[in-house]
Structures are given as structure tokens and as C-alpha cells.
N, C-alpha and C positions, 0 to 999 in steps of 0.2 A: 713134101714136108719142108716148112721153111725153116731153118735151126738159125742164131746168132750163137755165135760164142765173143763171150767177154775174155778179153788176151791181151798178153802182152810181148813185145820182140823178147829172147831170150827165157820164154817160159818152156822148160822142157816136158812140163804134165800138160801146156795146152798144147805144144808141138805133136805129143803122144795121142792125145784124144782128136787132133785136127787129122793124122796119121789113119787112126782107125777108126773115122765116121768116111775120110776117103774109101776106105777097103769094104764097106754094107754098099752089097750089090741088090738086095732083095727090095730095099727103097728107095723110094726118088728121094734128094737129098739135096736140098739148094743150102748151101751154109756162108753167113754174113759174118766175118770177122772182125770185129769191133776193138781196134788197139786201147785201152784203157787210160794210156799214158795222152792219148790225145784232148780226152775232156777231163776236167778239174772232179763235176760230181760221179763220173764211172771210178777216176783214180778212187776218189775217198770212199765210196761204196761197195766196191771190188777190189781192192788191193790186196785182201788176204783171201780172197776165194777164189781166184780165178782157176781153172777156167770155170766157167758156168755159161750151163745152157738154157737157153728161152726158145720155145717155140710160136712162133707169131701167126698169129690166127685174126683176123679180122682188124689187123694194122695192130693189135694189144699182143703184149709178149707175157706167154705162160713161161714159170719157171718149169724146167725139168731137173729133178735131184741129181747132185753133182757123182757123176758116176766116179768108181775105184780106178787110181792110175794101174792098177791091175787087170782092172776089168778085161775080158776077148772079146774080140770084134763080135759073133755068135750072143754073147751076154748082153753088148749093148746094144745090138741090135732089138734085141724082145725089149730092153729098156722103150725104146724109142717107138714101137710099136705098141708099148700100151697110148701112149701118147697121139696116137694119131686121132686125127679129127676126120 
């Protein structure tokens, strides 16, 4: 599974979920981290949601709903598996 997350230096909810997409051992897990502060249209698009996740599928990026800074690694794991292609 190829995951992007949109982030930024000092975000502590994308630190948190970059944290626990490292600890799901049950899928493969390639993740692209996209600093938002780098392009102008990510800044203005994302800057009040980050993080957010896209799963990229045939060079096209699916959104996946912004999971809970609460969520457990177990929770977001089944998140990410309905996801799979």
C-alpha cells in the first residue's frame, strides 16, 4: 500500500499518525511525506487539515478519511485495509 501524507515540520497530530502507521506490522506500508510548507497550492489546500491521507493507485491519489488523533494503531489498521486495492 502506497500512503502520502500531507504534513508539516512541527505538526504533532501528523508526527502522531506518521508514529503509528510505522507500528501496522500486518501491511506493507510505503509512506510519501509531502511537507505542505514547500508548494504554495498544498499550503492553501491543506493547511487546516493536515494531516491527510491519499492512497495512490495507478499514479491517482484516493483520499482516505482523516483518521481520530486518538485512533490505535489496531483501529487504524482495519481503517487502511478496507482501503486496499
Amino acid at each position: 500500500m502506497y500512503l502520502i501524507m500531507y504534513s508539516k515540520p512541527g505538526c504533532h497530530l501528523c508526527e502522531g499518525l506518521e508514529e503509528k502507521l510505522a507500528q501496522i506490522s500486518n501491511l506493507e506500508i510505503e509512506l510519501e511525506i509531502r511537507d505542505i510548507t514547500t508548494q504554495e497550492d498544498w499550503f492553501k489546500a491543506y493547511r487546516y487539515e493536515i494531516p491527510l491521507l491519499f492512497q495512490k493507485i495507478n499514479n491517482q491519489e484516493q483520499p482516505i478519511p482523516r483518521p481520530s488523533p486518538r485512533i490505535t494503531v489496531p483501529q487504524l489498521e482495519q481503517i487502511l485495509q478496507k482501503y486496499l486495492v
